[in-house]
Structure formats: structure tokens, C-alpha cells
N, C-alpha and C positions, 0 to 999 in steps of 0.2 A: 245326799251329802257326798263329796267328794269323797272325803277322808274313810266312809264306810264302804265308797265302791271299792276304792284301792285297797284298803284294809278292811275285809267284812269277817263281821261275827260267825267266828267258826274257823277260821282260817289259821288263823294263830291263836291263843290265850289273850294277848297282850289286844288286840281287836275287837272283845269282850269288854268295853271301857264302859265305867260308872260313873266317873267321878271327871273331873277337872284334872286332878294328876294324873290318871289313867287315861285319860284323852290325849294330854302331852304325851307321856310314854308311845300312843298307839301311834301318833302322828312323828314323832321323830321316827319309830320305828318305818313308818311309811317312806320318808322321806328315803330313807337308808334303804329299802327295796326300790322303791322309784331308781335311784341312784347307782346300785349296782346289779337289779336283777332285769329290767327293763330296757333292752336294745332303745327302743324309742318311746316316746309317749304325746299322742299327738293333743293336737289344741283346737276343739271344736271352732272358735273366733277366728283362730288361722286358718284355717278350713283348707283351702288351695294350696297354701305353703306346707302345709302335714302332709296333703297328695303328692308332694313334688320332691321332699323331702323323703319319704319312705318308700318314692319310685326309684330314687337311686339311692339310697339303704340297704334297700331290700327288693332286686328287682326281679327275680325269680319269683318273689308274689305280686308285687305288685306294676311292673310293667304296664306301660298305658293307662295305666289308670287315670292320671293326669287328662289325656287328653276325651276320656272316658267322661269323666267328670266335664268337662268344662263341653265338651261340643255331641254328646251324645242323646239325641230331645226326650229319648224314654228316663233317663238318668234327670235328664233336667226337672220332669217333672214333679217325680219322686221326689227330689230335692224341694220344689216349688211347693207339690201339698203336704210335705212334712214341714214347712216355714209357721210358725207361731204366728198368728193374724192376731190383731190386733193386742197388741203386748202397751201394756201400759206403762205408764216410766213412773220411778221411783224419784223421790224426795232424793237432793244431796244431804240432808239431814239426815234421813229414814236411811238410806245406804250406808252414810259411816257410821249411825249405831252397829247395824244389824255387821258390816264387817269387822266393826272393834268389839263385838259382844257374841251376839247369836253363831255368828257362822266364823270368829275368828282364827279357829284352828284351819278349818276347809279353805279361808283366805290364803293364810300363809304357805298348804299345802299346794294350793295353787300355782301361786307364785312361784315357789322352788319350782315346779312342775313346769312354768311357763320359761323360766328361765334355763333352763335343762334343754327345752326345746328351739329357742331363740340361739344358744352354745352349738347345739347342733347343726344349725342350720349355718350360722358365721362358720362352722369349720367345713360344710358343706359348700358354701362359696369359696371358700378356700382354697380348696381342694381342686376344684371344679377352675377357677383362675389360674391356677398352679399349672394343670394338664394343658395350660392355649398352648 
């Protein structure tokens, strides 16, 4: 679960959730760390753009990584046998129960999460056009 990576049991009290109200509680409380304790939070989907983004973020760590990633064949492969083989697809049905019911806090935490990183990266083009 998302929401239990970011916010795990043990961490806080409020992360210890039972209930539906104490899910919300833990998850707005996430949001509000996502938001102010979290330089960056990358986006497994974006994959490449999280590389390129946290290469000029933070380039005293991560430096070439970008180019590590994309042209490097021991890297590539790693990348290749950790890829999910044969992943089945889900119902458009089955997918909008399970995001408006089973997983809909980890949706929403998502989302904030995705969008956090989408603001970063606009003011990282920004930025980056600004400096021609």
C-alpha cells in the first residue's frame, strides 16, 4: 500500500489506523509530510523523468545517473529482469471499484504525490529555459 510505505505503522501514532476515520486522518497527515518534509518524491511510471529531475535537484547524488540509466547494458539489464512479465490487464470495471473503494485513500495519495512531482518538474523546465 502506498499510504502504509509513506506512513508506516510505527512511525507516528496517527499511522496505526483502524478505522476509515483514522485512515483519513493518516493520509492527510501523509500528504502534509509528502508536502513539506520530502525534497522530491519520484514516480516509478515516470521513471526517466524522476532520473533527470533528481539529476539536477540533487546533483551531488545523483549526477549521471540519467545517462547511467538509459545507456549503461549492466544497468539495462537489471532494469529488464526486474520488468513484470506477463502482467495481466484489469477490467475498466474491476479498476474503478477497486480505486473508488479498496485502494481509494492510496489513489488519492497518489495523485497528490503525482502531482507534486509533475509541479516539480514544470518549474524544473522553468528554470532550465530561464538559464538559455
Amino acid at each position: 500500500s502506498y499510504l502504509s510505505w509513506l506512513c508506516p505503522a510505527g512511525s507516528n501514532p496517527i499511522c496505526n489506523y483502524k478505522t476509515k476515520e483514522q485512515k483519513l486522518q493518516a493520509l492527510e497527515y501523509t500528504k502534509n509530510v509528502v508536502l513539506n518534509n520530502y525534497f522530491a518524491v519520484g514516480i516509478l511510471e515516470d521513471f526517466s523523468e524522476t532520473l533527470k529531475l533528481f539529476e539536477k535537484i540533487m546533483p551531488q547524488i545523483f549526477t549521471g545517473v540519467t545517462n547511467l540509466y538509459e545507456n549503461d547494458v549492466s544497468v539495462k539489464k537489471i532494469v529488464t529482469d526486474t520488468k513484470t512479465l506477463s502482467r495481466g490487464q484489469i477490467s475498466e470495471v474491476n479498476r474503478a471499484y477497486l480505486e473508488k473503494n479498496v485502494f481509494a485513500y492510496e489513489v488519492d495519495l497518489y495523485n497528490f504525490v503525482h502531482v507534486k512531482f509533475l509541479k516539480q518538474l514544470e518549474r524544473l523546465v522553468h528554470v532550465l529555459n530561464w538559464l538559455k
